[in-house]
Structure formats: C-alpha cells, structure tokens
N, C-alpha and C positions, 0 to 999 in steps of 0.2 A: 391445401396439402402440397409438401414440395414436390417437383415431378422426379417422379422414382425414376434410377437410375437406368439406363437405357444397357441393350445387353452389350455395346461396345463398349461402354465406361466401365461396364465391371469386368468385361478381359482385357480391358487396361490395367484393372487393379493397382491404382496409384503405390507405386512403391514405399515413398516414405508413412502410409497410413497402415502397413502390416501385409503381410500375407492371409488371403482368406482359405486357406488351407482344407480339405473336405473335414479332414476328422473333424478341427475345430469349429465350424459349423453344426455340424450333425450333434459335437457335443451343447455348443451353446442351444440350439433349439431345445435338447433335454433337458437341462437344465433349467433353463428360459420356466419350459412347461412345469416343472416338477415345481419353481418357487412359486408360480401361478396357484398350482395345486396346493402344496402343504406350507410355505409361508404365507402367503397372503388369505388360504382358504376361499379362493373363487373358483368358481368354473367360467368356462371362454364365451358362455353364453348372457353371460351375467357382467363381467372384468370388463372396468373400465378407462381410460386411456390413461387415467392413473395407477390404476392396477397394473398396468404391461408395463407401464415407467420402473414401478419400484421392484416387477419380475426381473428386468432387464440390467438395471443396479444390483442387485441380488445375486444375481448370475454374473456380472463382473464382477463382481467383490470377491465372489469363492475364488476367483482370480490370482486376487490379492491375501488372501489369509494364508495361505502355505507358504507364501515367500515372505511375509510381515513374522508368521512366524519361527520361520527358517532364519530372518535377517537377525536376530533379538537374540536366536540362541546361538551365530555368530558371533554377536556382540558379546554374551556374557562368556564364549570358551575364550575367543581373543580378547578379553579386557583391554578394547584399546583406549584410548583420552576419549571424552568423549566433550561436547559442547551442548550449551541449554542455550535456546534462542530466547530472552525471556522480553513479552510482549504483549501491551493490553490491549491491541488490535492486532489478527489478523484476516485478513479481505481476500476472503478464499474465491469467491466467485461460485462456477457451477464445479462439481469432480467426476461426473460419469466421462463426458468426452476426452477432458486429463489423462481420468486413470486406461483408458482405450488406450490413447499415442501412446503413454510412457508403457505400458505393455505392449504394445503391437497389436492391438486385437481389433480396432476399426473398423475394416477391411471385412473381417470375419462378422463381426457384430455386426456391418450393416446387412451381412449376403445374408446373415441367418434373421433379422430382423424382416427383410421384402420376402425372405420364402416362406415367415410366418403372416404376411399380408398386412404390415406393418411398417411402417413411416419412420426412418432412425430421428429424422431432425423434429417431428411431432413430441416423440417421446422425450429428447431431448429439453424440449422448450417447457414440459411438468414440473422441472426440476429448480426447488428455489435458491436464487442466489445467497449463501453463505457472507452474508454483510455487516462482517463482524469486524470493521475497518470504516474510518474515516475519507481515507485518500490515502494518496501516496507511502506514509510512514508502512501503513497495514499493509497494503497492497507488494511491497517492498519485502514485509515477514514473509510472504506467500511464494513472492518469488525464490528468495533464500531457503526456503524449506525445502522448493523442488530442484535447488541446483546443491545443497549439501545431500541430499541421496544421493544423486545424478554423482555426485562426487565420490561417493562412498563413505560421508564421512557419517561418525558415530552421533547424530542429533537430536535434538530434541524442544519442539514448538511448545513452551508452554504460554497458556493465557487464561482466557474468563471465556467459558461457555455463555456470554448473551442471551437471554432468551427474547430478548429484541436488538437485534441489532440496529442500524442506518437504517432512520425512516426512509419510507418509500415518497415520493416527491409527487404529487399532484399540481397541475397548471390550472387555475382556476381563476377564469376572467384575469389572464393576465399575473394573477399573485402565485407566488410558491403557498402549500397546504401541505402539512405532515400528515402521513395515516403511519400508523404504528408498524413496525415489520414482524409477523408473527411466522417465521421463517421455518420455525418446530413444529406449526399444527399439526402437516401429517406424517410427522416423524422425519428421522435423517437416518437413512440405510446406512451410510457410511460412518456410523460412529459407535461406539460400543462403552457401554458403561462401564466402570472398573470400581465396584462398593469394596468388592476386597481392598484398593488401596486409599479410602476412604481418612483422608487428616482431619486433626482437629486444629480451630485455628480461634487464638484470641484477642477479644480487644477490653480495654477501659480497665477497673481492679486500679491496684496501687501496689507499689517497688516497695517489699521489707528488703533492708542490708541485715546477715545475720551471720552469724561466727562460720555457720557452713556452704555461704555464697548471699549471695541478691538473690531475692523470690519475688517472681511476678505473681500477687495473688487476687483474690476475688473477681476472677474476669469472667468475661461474657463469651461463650464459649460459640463459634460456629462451623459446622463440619462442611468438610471442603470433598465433593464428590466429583471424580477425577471421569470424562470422556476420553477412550483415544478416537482419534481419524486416523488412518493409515494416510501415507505419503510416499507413494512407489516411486523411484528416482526410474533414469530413462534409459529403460531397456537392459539393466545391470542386475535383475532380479533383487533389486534391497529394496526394501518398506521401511522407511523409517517413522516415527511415531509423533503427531501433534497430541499436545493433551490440553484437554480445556477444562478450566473447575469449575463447579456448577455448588451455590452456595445450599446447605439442609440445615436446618434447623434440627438442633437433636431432641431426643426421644422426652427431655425432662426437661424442653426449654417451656419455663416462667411458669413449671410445675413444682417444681421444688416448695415453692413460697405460694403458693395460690390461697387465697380463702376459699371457703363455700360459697358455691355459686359463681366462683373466678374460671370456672373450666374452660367453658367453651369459650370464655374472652382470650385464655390462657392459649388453646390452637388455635384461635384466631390470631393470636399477637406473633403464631412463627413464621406469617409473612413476613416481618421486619428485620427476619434474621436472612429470610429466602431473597431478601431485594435487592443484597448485596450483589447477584448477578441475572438482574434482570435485566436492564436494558444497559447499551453501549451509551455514554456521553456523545452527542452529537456535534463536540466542537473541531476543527481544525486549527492548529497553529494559536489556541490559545486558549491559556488558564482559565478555569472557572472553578475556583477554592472551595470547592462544596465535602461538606463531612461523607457523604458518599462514595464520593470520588474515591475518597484518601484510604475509606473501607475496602473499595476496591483493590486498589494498589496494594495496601498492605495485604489484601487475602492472596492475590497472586504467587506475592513473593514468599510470604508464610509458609502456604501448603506447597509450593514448586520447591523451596529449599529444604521441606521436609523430609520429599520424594528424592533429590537427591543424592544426599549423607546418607538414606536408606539404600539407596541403589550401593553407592559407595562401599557403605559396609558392606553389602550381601556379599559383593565380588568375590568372585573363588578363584581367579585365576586359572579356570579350567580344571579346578579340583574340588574337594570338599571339605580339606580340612582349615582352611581358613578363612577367618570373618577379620576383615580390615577393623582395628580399634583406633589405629594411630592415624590422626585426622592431617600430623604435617604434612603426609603425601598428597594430599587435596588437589593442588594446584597441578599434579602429572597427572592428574586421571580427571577433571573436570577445570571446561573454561564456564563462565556466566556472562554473555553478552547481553548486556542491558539495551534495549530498542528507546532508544531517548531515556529523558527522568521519570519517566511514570515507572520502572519497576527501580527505582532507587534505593526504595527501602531495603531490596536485597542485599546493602552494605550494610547498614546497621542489625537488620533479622542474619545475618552468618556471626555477624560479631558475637551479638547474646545465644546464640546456638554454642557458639564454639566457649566463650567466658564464665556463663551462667550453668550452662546444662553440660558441655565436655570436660568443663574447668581447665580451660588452659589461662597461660598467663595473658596479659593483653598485649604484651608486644610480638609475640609468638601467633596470637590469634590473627593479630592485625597486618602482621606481614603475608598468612596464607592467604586474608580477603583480598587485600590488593593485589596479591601473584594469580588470584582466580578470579579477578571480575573486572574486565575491559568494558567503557562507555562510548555509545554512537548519539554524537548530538545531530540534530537534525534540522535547529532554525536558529536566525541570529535575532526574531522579531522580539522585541522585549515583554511584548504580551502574553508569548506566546512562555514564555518559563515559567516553570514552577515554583511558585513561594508560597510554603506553606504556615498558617500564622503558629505560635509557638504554642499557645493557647487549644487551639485545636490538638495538638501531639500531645499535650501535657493528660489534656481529658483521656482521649482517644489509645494512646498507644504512649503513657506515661516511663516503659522502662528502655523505649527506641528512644527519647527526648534524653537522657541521659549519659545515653551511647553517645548520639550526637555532640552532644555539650562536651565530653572528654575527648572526643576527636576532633573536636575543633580546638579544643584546649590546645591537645602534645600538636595539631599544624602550625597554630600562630605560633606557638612557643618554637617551631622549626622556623618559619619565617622569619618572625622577630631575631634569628641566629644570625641568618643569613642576609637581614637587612636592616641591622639595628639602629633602633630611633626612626625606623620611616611610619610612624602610628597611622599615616594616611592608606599604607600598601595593607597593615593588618587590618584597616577597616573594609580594605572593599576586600581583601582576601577572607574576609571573616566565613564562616558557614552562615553565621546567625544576622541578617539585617536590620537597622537599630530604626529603621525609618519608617513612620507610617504602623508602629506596633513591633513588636519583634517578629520575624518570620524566617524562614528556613528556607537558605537557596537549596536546590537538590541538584544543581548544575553543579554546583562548588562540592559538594557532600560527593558526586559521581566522581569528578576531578580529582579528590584527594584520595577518594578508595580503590581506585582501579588504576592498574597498569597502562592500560591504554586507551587515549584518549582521539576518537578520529572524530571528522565532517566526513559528508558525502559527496563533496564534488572537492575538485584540484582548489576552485578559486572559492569555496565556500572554508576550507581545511586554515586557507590561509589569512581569511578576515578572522574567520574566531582566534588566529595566534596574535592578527594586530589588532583586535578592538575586543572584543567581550569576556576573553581570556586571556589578554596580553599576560598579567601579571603570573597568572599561574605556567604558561608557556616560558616564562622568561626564568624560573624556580625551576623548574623540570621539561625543558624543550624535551628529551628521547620520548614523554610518555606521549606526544601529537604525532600522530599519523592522516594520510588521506586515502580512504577507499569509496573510489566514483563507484559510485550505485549503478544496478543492471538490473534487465530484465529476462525472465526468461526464456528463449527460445521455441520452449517446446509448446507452451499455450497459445505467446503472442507473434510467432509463425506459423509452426509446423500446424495448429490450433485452427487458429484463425484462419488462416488464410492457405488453405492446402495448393491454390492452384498456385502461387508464388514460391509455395516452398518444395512443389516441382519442376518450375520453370527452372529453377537453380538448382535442382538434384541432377535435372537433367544435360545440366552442364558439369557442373564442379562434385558431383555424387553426392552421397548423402550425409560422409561424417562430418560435416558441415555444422550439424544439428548437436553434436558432441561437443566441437572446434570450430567457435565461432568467428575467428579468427580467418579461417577457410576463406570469408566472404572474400578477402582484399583479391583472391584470384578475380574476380569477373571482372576486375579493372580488363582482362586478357579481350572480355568482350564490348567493350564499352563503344567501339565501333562496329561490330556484328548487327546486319540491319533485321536479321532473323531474331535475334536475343532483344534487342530493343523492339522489334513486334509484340516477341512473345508477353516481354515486360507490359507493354500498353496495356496487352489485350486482358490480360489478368485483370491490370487495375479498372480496365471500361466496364467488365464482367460485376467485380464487387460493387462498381458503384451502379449497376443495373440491379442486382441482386439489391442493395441498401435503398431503391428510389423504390422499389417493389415494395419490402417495409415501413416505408415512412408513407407511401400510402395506404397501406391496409392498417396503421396502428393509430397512424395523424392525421389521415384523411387527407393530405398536401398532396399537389401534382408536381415533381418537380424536374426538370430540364435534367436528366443522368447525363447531357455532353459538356454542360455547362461546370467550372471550378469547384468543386466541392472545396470549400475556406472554411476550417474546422478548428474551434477552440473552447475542447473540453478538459475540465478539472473542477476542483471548488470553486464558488463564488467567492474571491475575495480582492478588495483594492487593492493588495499590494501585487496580485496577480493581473490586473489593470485592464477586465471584459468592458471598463469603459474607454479604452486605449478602443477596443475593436468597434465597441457604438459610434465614436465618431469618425471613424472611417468608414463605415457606413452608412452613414447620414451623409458621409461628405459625396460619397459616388451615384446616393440617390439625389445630392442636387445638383453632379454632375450630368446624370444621366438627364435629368428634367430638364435640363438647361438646354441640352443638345441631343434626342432623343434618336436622330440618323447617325450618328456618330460609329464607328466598328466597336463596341463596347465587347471587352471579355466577357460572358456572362457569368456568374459567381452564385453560388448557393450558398450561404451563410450562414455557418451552423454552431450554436452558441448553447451547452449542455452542461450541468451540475448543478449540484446540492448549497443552500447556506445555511449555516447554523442558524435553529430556527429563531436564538435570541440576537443575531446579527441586523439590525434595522438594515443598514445600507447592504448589505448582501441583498436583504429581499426587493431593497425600490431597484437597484442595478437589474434584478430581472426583473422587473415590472416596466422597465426603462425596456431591456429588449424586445421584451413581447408586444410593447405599446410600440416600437419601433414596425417591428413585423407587420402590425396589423395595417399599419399605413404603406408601408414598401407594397408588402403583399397584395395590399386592393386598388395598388393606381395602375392602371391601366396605358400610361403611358409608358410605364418601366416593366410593362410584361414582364417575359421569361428573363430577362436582362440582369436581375435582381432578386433575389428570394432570402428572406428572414428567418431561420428556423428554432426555437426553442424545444433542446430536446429533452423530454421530461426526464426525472428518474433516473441519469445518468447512474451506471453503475457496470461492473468486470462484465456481468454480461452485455452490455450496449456496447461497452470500449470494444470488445471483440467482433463486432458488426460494422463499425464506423469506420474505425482505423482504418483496416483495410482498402476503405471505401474512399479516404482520404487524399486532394490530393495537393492539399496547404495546411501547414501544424504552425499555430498561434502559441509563440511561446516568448511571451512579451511585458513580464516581471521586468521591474523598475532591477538596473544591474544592483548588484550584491544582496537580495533581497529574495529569492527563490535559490533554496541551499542546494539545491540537486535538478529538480523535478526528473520523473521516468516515464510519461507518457510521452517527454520528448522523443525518448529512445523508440517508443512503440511506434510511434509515426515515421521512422526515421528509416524505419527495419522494414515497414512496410509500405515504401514506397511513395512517402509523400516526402515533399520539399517542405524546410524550414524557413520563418523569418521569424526575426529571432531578436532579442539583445543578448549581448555577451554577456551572460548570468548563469550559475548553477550551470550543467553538464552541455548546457549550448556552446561553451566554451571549447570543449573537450572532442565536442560535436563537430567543430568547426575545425581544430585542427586535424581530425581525422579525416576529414571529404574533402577537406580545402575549403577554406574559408569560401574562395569562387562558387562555392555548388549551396552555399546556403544563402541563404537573405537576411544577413545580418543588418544591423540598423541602431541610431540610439547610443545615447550615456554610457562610456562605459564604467565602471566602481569610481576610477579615480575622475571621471568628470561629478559623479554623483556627489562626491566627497567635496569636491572645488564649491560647488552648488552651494552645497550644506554652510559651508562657511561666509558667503555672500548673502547666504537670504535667495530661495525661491522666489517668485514673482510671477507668479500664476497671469496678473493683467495683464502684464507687458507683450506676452505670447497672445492673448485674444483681443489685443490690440493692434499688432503689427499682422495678425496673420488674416485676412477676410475670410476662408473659408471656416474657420475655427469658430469667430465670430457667430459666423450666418449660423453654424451648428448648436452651437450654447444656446441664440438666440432663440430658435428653437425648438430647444426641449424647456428653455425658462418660462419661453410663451406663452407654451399651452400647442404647441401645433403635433404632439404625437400625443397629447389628452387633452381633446379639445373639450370635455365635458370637465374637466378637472384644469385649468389653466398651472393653478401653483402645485401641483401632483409632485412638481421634480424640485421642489425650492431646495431641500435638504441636500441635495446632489449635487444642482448647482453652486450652490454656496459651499460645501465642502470642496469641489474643482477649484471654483474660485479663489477662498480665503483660507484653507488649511490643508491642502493636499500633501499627505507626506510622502507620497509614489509619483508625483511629479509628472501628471499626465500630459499638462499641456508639452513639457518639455521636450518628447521627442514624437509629439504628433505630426510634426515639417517630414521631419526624417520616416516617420511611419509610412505615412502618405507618399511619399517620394518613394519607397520601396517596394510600397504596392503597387505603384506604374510601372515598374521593373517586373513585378510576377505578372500580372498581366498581360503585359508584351512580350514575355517567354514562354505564355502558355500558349500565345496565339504560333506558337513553332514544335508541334509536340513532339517532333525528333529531336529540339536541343531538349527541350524539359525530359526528356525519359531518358536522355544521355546521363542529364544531372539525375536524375532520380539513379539509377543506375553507381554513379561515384559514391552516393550517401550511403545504399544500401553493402555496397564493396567495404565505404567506412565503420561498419556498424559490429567488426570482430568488438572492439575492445568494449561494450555497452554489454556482452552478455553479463549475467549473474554468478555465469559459474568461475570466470575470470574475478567478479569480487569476492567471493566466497573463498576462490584459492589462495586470493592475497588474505584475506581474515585469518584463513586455517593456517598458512605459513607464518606471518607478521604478527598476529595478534594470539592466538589460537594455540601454538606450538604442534601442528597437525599437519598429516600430509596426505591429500587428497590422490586420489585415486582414479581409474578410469577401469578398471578389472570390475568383471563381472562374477558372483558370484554364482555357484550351483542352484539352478532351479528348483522347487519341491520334488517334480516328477526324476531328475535326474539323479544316478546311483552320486552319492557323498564322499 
C-alpha cells in the first residue's frame, strides 16, 4: 500500500493538482457512496477494490457529463469548422488520473478518497490500459486529442473500438510470449454506447452503371456501432468526443438465405461479420496485406464519413429552420486529417458519397475532397507502406477500385501535361504499381487527394520532398508542409511527475502547463544552487519510488544512485537495441578487465514490444535478457552493472520510468526514425539525451544547444555517402578489438552457453546484411558514453544540463503542433478561453 499522505502534504495541497475544496470533498464522498450503492449494487461490506475503482470513475465522470454536454451544444449553436482526427490506433493509456488534472479535481479526489479509508494510487492501478495503439503513431492520436480540446477546438477522434487491443508481453525463459489483451472484461466506465447513431457499412456485391447513376449492389452488409469517450481539454470546461466503432452483425445476417437446419450455423456465422473489430494488428512501421486489415480500414472510414455529412447536414446554425443540402460548403465547415495511409480510403468513400449518392458532377466532387482531406505521413521505411493488391479491392470493395482507376486516370493525364513524354515520371507517379501483380500505393492515392501533405519532424518533412516523394513535391511543392510532433504536457508532466512540475510552478507559476514555451524562463535559474537541488532531488525521489517497483514487480535489487540508461519503444533494427547490446557487452568487459577502476555504475534498462511475426525483434530480446542473465550473476561486476528487461512496456510503464530516467537512448540509424516522441518525454523530464541526428533529435538539439545533448554518429548525408560506396560491416569488426571480442561472443555461445549457435541469425545479419549500419557508429557510440559517464560522476554539471533541456522543451509540446495544423492545414483558430461550466448561470 502506498504511504498515505502525511497531514503536512495535504496542507501543502500541491497547487498544480487542484484545489481540494470542503464542498468538493463532501460532494465526492456522496457521490463516491451513492454509485457504490445504485450503480455498482454493493454494499461496503461486500465491495471490492474493484468495486471502489469503478465508484470512484463514476463519480469523476458525472464530472465530465455536464460539460461534455454543455461543450456539443456549444458546438451545434456556434457551428464552427470543425476537424475529424481519423485513425486506426489510438493509445489512450489509463483516463481516471487525466481526467482529475484536466478538471482540477486531484487534490479533492485524493482528500475525499483517504477519508473514506482508501488508497488513491491502489485504485488507480485497477484500471486497464486502453492499448488500442501500436507506438508512437497511436500514442501521438492520444496526445492530439488532449491538446485540440485544451485548444478549444471543434474535434473529433474517430477509430475501431478493439475488443483486443496490443497483446500484453510475457518474458519467459528469456523469450517474448503474447497473451491476448481483454481490456473490456470488466467494462470501461468511461465510454458510452451511441445505438441511435448506429451506420451501416458495406463490402464485396458488384458496380451496375445505369441511366440513373452507378449502383453498388448485392453487398454484404455490417453495422457500425459507434462508442463515445469523453476527452475533457485542461481546465477550459470543453469535452470533446473520441468515437470508436465496434462492428454488429445485423438482425438477418446469413438469414435471408438459410436452409432448414442452417439457423444455428446462421448465428453462429455473425462472428465473421463481428471480427472486423476484434482485435488491433500488432505490427509497427510495417505492411501486412491481409483482407482483414483492409475490412478494417474501410469500416472506419465508411461509417466515420457517414457520421459526418450527417452531422453536416443537421447544422442549424443556431436555428431550426435549416438543414445544409448543398455539400460545396464541405470544405468551411469540416477538415479530415488522415493519421498515415490506413484511413486512405476516406478519399475514394467521400468521392462515391458525394458522385453516386449526392450526384454531383466529378470535378466538382473532387475539388471538395481534396479542399477537405490533409495527409500526415509518418515513415520513409519501404516496408512499412501500404500496397494493396488490386485483386483484393476488385473482390472486397469493387466500386472504391473504380474511383481509384479514374483518379489515377485525370492525375497521369495532369502530369503527362506537365511533363510530356517523361513515361518513366507517369510510371513511378502512377497510383496503381505494375510490379510483382498490380497493387495500389495509398501514399500516392493520399498525395493526390488532399491539400496537404506533411512529415512529422523538420528533417523527416524534408527527406520525403528529396527521395520517396520527390516527384510529387516537385508537381505540387505548396501541398508539403512540416509539423514536428509533441507531447502533451498535461499527462507526461503535470501526470507523471507532479513533484517536477512543482519544482517549476514554484518558480515560473503555473501557466506553464497552458504555455509551454514558459519553460525557456528557467534558463534565469540555471545557476540557482537551490533550483538545481530542488531539480536533483525530484529526479533521486522517482528513481527511489521506480527501484521500489521493479522490486516488488521483478523481484531485481537495484542501486537507485547508480545511472538509470533507459531505452524504451518497439523492438525494431532500424531503432538499433542492438546499438545498446553492444555497448553493454563492451563495459562488462571493461569492468571484468579492471574491476578497481572508479566505474559509473549504470542500470540498464531495455523495454518493448515486437511484432509477434518479427523473428529478429524476438532473438534481439532474447539477446538482452540472455545478456542480463550473465551481467546480472557475475559477481565481479556487482552493483556496477545491471541488465534490465522490462516487460509489457506500455502508457502506463512509460509514466513510471520516464520520470525515473536519467539517460534516453535515442539511437535510430539518421534519416530512418521520422519523428520519435518518447524523445520529447524524457527530455521534459529531466533526462539527458545521446542521440544521432534523426527524427526530432534534431530539433531537440538546436533548442538546448547541441552542448547539453549527447549527440553522436552518421548524420543522413554521411548515411547517403555510405549507401553509394557499399557498407562493409567487416572492416569495422576488424579494425576495432572491442567490437571484435563482443560479436565474438554472442557467436560463441558465451551469453548461451547451453545453445552456442542461439544468435547465428543476428550475427550473420550484423555481419552480411545490416541495413541500419550498426557497426558504423559503434566507435562514436562508445566514445559518447565515456563522456555521459564522466558527466555523471559531476552531478551539479549534469542537473545544470538537465536543466537547459528541460528550459528547451517549449516547442515539443502538442498543443504548439495542433496550433500549427489548425492554422496551416486545418483553416481554424485555436483558442485558450474557457467556456461556462455546467453549474455556472449561461
């Protein structure tokens, strides 16, 4: 149990976590009681630490309903633009302690929580993570949801209700094991079914042309059952609304046609219409053309575009006597920003909306879709894009295949204008790819239908204009833009780490947390020996509080004064966790070597998920954990040294560690990690980077001053010189001996000694194919790490630097990208006014 709050902490009453007020006390404990009593149906002799959980949800959510529904009716008298975030992951994490900070009610919830003889963070820890996200991309939805309320603006989350999200990750003897995430069992307080707005959504049937338009007919019909979550922005009294569809099977599916004695096969066969959102695809950053998938996607976009032109029409302009018919004002009253190519089909599904069923003409139709739907690409990896075979759309979604074919048509026929006789430019500009089968880029199909086209970091904005979209950047440069990716403030701060983000209320106040930009004032402190205590003692604090957990979860003992060297995200090579294997091999056969030496001692913490059909994702952790188990048990390299695999990585661990954090591994081969955002999380709180110049490290680097990170390594254009010469992986484990001794082994057998060839595959891929170029700046790696560890051995200069990052960290928030999206891309203009609360006169 955590130790309850002591009676001077609570007349401290941290300011940034709310006021704990008497009345709102007095009401939450009634309240508290009453859902106890008549929602849940228990009494207090019976109610179990699940039961108080979802009283105490319950009780904040009534919270949230009178301003969710105050915001909406807002929204319909002002009819202002409004924005659809559309997206097949997003990575909510937990929402009780969320929705507390962005109401202020913390404070309140915890005093009325300990005087019902209750544990805030016990209950807390009942609540499952929402892991309806991959990494980064979802995670990135989640944040943007909470900084467009935060902003005021008019939005809207749509996606796929999951009923399994991102398996849960087991370490077992060393290997990753999935178990399924049934994240619904015991319901989600916070979500609310909406059968009234219940679409239908189709697939497969055949395209009749007929005197009174195109009819998509004979299709397979699946209704699209709509969840909202509320999404209260921070402290502005607006809720705005995620909606997630959840596929049903209708009332006469594969009843129409049945024989006798077909029934019960007949409801057994509406699982196959209900699977469409079962579980989340568990890949990162790369294709897997499966006919599921593509049901997925199209259901999203289907039933989200339904909702709406529905919305659209109802608009009254704060009256009653009119219903919008006329669809060319589309484009001033709704944007669609596409979250990568997975909701792409929402070009082709507005096209047959607007041609087939509004009947408009197609160049008329085809100007509103691209004046209403901007795209954010997100990778340049070639795996990782969507090509889907033509074959598949022809069965599946035969009158979207025809859309596409005439939009590709009137493009080449624009290009072929504009650059006549170059057949080589219309073939890589084509939509439709002729090689390996016909298949449909949905990059190219995004590119031609939307206004705007961005990357997520400054140096990722500008590879895709010189390499993977030169040609279309070079036809249409105004539609490229760049909006560096952010995180938000309010979780991965004010959240996480309360005792930091009153170190610094306590200095620079609190609208900090609005105006993130505020931060660059503590440069004012950066020699203050009291502010750089305070800083210390914060981060010694979490990383006491994080060594407390990893032993009661991991059973590890581990050194809290010792480096915590932290590098979590997905398992993948081009992210390069075996860049940090052998730099840890190399310091344990430092340490062996010379075992009196002043060694920094380092905890080494190596955490995430791999797709579970990824071979080499899985031996890379079976490489770490086999690595661990030998650091771990030699006795020469005691406390000096520690190997950590942290299972299950996920939103809620990240908000544990981070903070805890006091080195962020962010060591992607340059031009090959488009953004990454955990950077910024570690960045915000209080850990030093080493880094290569990639994705928003860049960005990172000219805000703090290059001097205050650990930069290191290739940068794009050495990567590029490389590229043209030929890699040469030997030549590096030939000149270099430690590299050497380290390959040596893991090829050996000396970290599986019962399995000698266990790591052949890994080896021989470092070796003979490596496209991330490990060995290449392992000199440079190593050389950097003698540098962080000789600056930790000074912990006034390191909390100096830590200090200049956390000063650098204004322009990383979310609500700074969001304002550029809703200005630049969006035609919106964000806001910082708060609206009337439910209880105040209107």
């Amino acid at each position: 149990m955590a130790k309850p709050l002591t009676d001077q902490d609570r007349r401290k009453q941290i300011s940034v976590r709310g006021l704990a007020g008497v009345e709102n006390v007095t009401d939450l404990k009634t309240n508290f009681n009453r859902h106890l009593h008549f929602t849940l149906v228990k009494d207090r002799n019976v109610a179990t630490k699940r039961d108080y959980y979802f009283a105490l949800a319950n009780t904040v959510r009534d919270f949230l309903v009178g301003r969710w529904i105050r915001t909406q009716q807002h929204y319909y008298e002002k009819d202002p633009k409004r924005v659809y975030y559309l997206s097949l992951e997003f990575y909510m994490g937990r929402t009780l302690q969320n929705t507390m900070v962005n109401l202020a009610l913390e404070n309140a919830c915890d005093e009325a929580t300990y005087q019902l003889g209750l544990d805030m963070e016990e209950l807390q820890d009942i609540e499952e993570d929402a892991g309806l996200g991959n990494g980064g991309l979802g995670r990135l939805a989640a944040c943007f949801l909470d900084s467009m309320a935060s902003l005021g603006l008019a939005a809207y989350g749509y996606g796929i209700r999951y009923e399994f999200g991102i398996f849960n990750q087991k370490i077992v003897d060393g290997w990753q094991v999935e178990e399924a995430d049934d994240w619904l069992r015991y319901g989600n307080p916070w979500e609310k079914a909406r059968p009234e707005y219940m679409r239908p959504v189709h697939y497969y049937g055949r395209v009749e042309h007929t005197a009174e338009g195109v009819k998509w007919v004979d299709t397979q019909v699946v209704l699209a059952l709509p969840y909202d979550t509320p999404v209260p922005g921070y402290r502005n009294n607006i809720v705005n609304t995620m909606r997630l569809w959840s596929a049903k099977a209708p009332c006469d599916f594969n009843l129409k046609d049945f024989n006798v004695g077909g029934y019960i096969q007949a409801v057994l066969d509406r699982n196959l219409a209900e699977n469409i959102s079962r579980v989340l695809y568990p890949n990162d950053n790369f294709f897997e053309g499966k006919e599921l998938r593509l049901k997925q996607e199209y259901f999203v976009v289907a039933a989200t575009l339904q909702d709406i032109i529905r919305r659209f029409k109802a608009s009254k302009f704060g009256s009653t006597e009119f219903v919008r018919l006329d669809l060319s004002t589309l484009p001033e009253k709704v944007a669609i920003q596409l979250n990568d190519t997975h909701p792409a089909l929402a070009i082709p599904e507005l096209m047959r909306t607007l041609v087939d069923i509004e009947k408009l003409d197609w160049d008329k139709a085809w100007d509103i879709v691209v004046r209403t739907c901007a795209y954010t690409n997100h990778t340049v990896l070639p795996e990782a894009l969507e090509r889907w075979p033509v074959d598949l759309f022809h069965n599946l979604l035969p009158r979207h295949l025809e859309i596409i074919y005439e939009i590709n048509s009137r493009h080449l026929e624009r290009i072929g204008k504009l650059y006549p006789g170059d057949l080589d430019r219309l073939r890589r500009m084509s939509l439709i790819e002729e090689v390996d089968g016909k298949k449909i880029n949905m990059a190219h199909l995004c590119i031609v239908g939307s206004h705007a086209v961005n990357g997520v970091a400054r140096i990722h904005s500008e590879i895709i204009k010189a390499t993977v979209f030169k040609d279309f950047y070079e036809s249409d440069p105004e539609k490229f833009q760049n909006k560096t990716n952010g995180i938000t403030p309010r979780r991965w701060l004010v959240m996480c780490n309360p005792g930091l983000a009153e170190v610094i209320a306590e200095r620079i106040g609190e609208e900090y947390i609005r105006d993130l930009d505020q931060l660059k004032t503590l440069l004012e402190f950066v020699d203050d020996d009291t502010f750089i205590r305070d800083v210390a003692k914060v981060k010694q604090e979490n990383k006491m509080k994080f060594s407390a957990y990893l032993e009661e979860h991991y059973k590890v003992k581990i050194n809290p004064n010792s480096m915590f060297d932290v590098q979590v995200k997905r398992i993948h090579e081009y992210k390069r966790q075996l860049l940090n294997c052998l730099h840890i091999i190399t310091l344990y056969n430092r340490i062996k070597k010379d075992p009196k030496k002043s060694w920094t001692p380092r905890t080494i913490m190596i955490g995430g998920k791999a797709a579970p059909g990824y071979h080499t994702a899985k031996m890379i952790i079976k490489l770490i954990t086999s690595i661990g188990d030998i650091v771990n048990n030699d006795p020469v390299v005691g406390d000096l040294l520690k190997v950590i695999y942290l299972e299950n990585y996920r939103v809620t661990l990240a908000e544990k560690v981070i903070p805890a954090s006091d080195l962020s591994e962010q060591i992607s081969t340059a031009g090959t990690e488009a953004s990454g955002t955990g950077n910024m999380k570690f960045m915000l709180n209080g850990a030093l980077t080493i880094g290569t110049m990639d994705g928003a490290n860049v960005e990172m680097a000219e805000e703090a001053g290059e001097e205050n990170l650990f930069i290191f390594g290739m940068r794009v254009a050495d990567v590029e010189a490389m590229d043209k010469i030929g890699y040469d992986a030997a030549s590096y484990y030939n000149r270099l001996p430690e590299l050497k001794q380290a390959m040596d082994q893991i090829s050996g057998g000396f970290f599986s000694p019962g399995q000698p060839d266990l790591f052949r595959d890994l080896v021989n891929m470092l070796m003979q194919h490596d496209r991330f170029k490990v060995f290449a700046d392992y000199e440079a790696y190593i050389k950097t790490q003698d540098r962080v560890s000789t600056l930790y051995k000074d912990p006034k200069a390191w909390t100096k630097m830590v200090i200049h990052n956390i000063a650098g960290c204004g322009k990383f928030s979310s609500d700074r990208t969001i304002s550029q999206y809703a200005r630049e891309i969006w035609g919106m203009e964000p806001s910082l006014e708060k609206i009337a609360a439910p209880d105040d006169p209107r």
